[in-house]
N, CA, C and O atoms as a DFTB+ gen file, in Angstrom:
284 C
 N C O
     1  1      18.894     -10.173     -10.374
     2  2      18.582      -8.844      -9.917
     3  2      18.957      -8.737      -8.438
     4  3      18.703      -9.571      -7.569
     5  1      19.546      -7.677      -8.306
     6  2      19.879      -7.499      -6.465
     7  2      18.988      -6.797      -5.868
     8  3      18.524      -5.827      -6.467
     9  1      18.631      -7.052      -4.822
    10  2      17.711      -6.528      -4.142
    11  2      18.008      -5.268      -2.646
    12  3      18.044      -5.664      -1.481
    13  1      18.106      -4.458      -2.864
    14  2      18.905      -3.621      -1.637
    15  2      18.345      -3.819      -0.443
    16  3      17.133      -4.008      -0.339
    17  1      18.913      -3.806       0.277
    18  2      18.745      -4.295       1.820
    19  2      17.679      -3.053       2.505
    20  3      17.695      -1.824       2.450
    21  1      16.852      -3.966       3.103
    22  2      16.001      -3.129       3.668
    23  2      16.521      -2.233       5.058
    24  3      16.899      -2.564       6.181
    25  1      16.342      -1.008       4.398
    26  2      16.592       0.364       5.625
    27  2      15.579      -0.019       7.350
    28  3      14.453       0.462       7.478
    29  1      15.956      -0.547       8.033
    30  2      15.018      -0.284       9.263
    31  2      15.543       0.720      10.423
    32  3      15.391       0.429      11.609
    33  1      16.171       1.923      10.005
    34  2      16.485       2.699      11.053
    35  2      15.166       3.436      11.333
    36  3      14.223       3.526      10.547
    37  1      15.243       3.958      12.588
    38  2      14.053       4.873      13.177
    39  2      13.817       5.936      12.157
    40  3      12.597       6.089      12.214
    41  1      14.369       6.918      11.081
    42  2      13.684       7.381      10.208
    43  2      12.978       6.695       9.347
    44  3      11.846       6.996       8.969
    45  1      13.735       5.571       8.941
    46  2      12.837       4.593       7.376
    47  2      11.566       4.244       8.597
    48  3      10.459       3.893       8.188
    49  1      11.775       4.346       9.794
    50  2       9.983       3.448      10.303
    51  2       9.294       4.408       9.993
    52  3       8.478       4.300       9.077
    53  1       9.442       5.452      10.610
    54  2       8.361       6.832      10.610
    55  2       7.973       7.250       9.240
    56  3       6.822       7.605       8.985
    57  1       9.098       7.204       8.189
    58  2       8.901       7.295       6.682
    59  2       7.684       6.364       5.963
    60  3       6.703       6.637       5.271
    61  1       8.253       5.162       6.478
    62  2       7.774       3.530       6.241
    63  2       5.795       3.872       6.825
    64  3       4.745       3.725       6.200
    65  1       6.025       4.264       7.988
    66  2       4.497       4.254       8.778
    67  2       3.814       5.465       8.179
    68  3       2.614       5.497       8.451
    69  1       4.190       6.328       7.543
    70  2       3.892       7.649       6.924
    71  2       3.648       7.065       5.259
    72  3       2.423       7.082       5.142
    73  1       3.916       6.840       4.665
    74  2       3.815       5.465       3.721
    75  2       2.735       4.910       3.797
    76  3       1.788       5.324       3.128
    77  1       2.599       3.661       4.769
    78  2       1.636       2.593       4.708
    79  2       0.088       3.361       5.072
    80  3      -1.043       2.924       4.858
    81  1       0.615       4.966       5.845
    82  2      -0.986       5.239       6.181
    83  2      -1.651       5.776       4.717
    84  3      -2.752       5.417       4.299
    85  1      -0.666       6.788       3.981
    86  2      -0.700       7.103       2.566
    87  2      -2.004       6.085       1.663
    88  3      -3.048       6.214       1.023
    89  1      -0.908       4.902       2.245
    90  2      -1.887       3.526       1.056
    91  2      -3.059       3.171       1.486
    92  3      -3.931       2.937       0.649
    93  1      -3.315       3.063       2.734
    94  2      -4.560       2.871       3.254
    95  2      -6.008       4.151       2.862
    96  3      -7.216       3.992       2.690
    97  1      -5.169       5.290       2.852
    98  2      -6.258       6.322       2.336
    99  2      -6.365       6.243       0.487
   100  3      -7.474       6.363      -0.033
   101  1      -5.266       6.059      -0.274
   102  2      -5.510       5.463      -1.665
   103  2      -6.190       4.602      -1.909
   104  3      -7.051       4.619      -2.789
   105  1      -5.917       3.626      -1.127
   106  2      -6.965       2.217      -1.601
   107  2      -8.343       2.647      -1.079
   108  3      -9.257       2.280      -1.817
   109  1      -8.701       3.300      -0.044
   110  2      -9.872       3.629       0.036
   111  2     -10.804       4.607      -0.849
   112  3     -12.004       4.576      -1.118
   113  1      -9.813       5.439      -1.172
   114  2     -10.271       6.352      -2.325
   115  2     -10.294       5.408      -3.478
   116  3     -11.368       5.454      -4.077
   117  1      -9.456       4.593      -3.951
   118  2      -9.865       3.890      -5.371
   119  2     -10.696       3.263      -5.050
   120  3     -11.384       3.256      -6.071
   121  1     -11.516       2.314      -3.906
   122  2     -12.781       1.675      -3.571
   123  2     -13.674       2.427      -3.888
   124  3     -14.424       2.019      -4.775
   125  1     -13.930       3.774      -3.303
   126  2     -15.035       4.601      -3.997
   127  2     -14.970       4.459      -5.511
   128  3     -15.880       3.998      -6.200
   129  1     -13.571       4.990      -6.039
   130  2     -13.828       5.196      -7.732
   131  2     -14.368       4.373      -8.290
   132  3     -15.073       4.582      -9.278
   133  1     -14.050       2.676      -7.520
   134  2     -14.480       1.391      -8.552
   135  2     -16.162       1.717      -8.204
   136  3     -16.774       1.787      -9.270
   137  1     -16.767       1.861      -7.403
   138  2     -18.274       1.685      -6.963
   139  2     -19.016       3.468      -8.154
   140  3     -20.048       3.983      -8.586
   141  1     -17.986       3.584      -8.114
   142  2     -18.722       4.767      -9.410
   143  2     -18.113       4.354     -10.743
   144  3     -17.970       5.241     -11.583
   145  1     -17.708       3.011     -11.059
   146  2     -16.947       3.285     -12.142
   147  2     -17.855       2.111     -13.081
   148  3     -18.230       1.145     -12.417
   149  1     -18.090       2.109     -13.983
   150  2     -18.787       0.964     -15.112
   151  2     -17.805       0.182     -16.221
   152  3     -17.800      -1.038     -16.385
   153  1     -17.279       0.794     -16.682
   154  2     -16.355       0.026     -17.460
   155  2     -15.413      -1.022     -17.113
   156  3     -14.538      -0.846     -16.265
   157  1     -15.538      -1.881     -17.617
   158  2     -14.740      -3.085     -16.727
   159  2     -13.106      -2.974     -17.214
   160  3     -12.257      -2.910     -16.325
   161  1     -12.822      -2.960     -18.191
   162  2     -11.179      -2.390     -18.268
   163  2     -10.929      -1.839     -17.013
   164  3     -10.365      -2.542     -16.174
   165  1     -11.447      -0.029     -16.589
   166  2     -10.754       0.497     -15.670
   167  2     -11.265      -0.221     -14.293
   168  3     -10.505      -0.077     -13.335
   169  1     -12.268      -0.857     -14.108
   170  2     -12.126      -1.673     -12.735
   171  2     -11.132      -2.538     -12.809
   172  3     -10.372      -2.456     -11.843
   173  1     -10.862      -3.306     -13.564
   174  2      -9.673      -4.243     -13.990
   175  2      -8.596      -3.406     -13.407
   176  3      -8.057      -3.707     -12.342
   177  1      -8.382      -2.695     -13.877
   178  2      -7.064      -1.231     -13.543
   179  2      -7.317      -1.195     -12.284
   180  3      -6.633      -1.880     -11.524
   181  1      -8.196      -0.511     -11.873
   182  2      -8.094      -0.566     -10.207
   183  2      -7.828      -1.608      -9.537
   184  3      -7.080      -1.372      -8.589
   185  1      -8.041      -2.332      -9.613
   186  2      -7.983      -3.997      -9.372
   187  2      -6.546      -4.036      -8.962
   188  3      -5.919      -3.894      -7.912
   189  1      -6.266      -4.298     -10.279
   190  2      -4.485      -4.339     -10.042
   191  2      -3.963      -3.353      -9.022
   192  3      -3.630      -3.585      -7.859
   193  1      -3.955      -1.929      -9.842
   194  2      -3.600      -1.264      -8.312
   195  2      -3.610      -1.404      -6.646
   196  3      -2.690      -1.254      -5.842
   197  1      -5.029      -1.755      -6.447
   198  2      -4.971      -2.353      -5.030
   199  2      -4.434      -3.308      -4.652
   200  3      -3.903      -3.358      -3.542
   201  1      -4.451      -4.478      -5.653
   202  2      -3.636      -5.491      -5.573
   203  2      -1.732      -4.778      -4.877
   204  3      -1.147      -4.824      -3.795
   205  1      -1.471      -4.297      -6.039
   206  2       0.129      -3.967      -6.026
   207  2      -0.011      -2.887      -4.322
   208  3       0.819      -3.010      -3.421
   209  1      -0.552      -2.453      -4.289
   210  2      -0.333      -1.103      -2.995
   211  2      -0.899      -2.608      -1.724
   212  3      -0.372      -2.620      -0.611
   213  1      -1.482      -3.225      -1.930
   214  2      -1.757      -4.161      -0.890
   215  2      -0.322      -5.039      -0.783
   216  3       0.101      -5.496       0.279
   217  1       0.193      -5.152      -1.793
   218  2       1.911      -6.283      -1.741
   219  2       2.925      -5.432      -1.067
   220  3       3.613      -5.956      -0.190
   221  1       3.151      -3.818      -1.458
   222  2       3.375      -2.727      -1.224
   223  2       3.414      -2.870       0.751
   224  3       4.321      -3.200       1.515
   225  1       2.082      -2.473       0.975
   226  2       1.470      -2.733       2.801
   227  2       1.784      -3.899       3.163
   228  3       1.755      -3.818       4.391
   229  1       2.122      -5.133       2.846
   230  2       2.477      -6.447       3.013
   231  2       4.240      -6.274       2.852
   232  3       4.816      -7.320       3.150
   233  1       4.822      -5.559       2.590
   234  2       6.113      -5.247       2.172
   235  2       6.454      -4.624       3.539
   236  3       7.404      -4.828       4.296
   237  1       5.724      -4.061       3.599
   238  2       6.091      -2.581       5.187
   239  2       6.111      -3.528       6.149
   240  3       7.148      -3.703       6.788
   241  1       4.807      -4.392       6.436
   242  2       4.428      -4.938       7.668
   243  2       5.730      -5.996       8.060
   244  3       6.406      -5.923       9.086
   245  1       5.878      -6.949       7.005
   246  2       6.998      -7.734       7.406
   247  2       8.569      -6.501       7.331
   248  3       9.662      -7.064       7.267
   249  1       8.567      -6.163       7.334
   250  2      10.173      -5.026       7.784
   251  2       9.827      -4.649       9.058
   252  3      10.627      -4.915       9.955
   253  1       8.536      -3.935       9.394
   254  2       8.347      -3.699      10.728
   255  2       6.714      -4.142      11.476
   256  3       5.701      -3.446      11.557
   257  1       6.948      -5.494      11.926
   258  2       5.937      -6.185      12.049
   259  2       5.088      -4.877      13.263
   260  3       3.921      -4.796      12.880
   261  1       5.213      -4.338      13.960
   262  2       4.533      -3.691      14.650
   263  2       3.266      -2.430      14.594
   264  3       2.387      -1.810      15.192
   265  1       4.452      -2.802      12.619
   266  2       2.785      -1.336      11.881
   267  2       1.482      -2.380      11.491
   268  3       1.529      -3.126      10.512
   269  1       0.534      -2.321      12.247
   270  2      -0.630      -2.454      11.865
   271  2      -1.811      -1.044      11.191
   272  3      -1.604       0.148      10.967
   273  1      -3.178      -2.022      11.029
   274  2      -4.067      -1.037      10.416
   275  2      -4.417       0.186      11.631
   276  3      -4.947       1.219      11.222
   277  1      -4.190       0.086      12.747
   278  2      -4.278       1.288      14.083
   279  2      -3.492       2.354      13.744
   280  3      -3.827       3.516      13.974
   281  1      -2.383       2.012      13.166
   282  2      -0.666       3.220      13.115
   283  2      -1.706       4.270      11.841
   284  3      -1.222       5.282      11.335
């Protein structure tokens, strides 16, 4: 599988940092859902999700080490 080369021009950052703040307000919103949620399947589900959007934010940071949780 080829992997396309990562974009780091000054639009992909601002895109990229517009992005990673996106995930930070998702994962916080699915934290609430799991603390209201009972069924363990869909916590399982959430689970994963945060997982993947956390590899996702771990994806951004190493392309542009300078976005932290502050941006």
């Amino acid at each position: 599988m080829n992997e396309k080369a990562d974009d780091r021009s000054d639009d992909s950052k601002k895109n990229h940092i517009k992005y990673y703040k996106s995930l930070n307000k998702t994962i916080e919103n699915i934290q609430k859902e799991k603390l209201e949620e009972t069924e363990p399947k869909i916590i399982k589900h959430l689970n994963s999700r945060i997982e993947a959007m956390n590899l996702d934010k771990k994806r951004i940071e190493d392309m542009f080490p300078e976005i932290n949780e502050n941006n």
